[in-house]
C-alpha positions in Angstrom: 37.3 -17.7 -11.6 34.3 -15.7 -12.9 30.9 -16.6 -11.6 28.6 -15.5 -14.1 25.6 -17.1 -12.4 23.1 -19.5 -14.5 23.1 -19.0 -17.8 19.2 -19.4 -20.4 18.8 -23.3 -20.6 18.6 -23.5 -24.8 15.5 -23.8 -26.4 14.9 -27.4 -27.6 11.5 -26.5 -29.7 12.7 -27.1 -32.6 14.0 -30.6 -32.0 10.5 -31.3 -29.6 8.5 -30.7 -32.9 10.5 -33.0 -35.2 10.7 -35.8 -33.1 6.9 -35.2 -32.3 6.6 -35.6 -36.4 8.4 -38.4 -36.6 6.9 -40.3 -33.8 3.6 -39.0 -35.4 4.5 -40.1 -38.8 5.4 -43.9 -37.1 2.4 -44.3 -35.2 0.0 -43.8 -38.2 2.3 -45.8 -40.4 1.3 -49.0 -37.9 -2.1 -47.9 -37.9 -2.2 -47.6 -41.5 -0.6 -51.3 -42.1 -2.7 -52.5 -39.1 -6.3 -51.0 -40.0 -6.5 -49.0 -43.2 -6.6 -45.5 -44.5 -10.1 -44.9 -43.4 -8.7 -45.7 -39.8 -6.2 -43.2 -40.1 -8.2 -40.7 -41.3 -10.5 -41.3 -38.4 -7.4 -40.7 -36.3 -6.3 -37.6 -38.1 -9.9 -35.8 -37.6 -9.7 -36.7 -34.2 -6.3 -35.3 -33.5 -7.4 -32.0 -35.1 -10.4 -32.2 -33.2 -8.6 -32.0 -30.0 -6.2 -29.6 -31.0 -8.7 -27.3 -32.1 -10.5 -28.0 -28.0 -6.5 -27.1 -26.6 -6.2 -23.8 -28.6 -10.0 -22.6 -28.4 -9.0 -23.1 -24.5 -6.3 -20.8 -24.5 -7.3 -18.2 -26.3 
């Protein structure tokens, strides 16, 4: 038998991202039905907001 060791673990990325999409898309449909579209505007700012903080951080 050959023992080649561990081999790279894949790279799930891709797949992260679109269920992070989806699960986005989900969460402001509720708040959409819930609240409004001013709501979820509100929402959306904020989340730019905060990734704009993360990416200012690490650069």
């Amino acid at each position: 038998m050959h023992d080649t060791g561990p081999r790279r673990a894949p790279d799930y990325t891709n797949a992260a991202l679109a269920m992070g999409l989806v699960n986005l898309l989900w969460v402001l449909g509720v708040i959409w039905a819930m609240f409004g579209l001013p709501v979820v505007l509100l929402v959306g700012l904020g989340l730019n907001h905060l990734i704009d903080r993360l990416a200012a951080r690490r650069a």
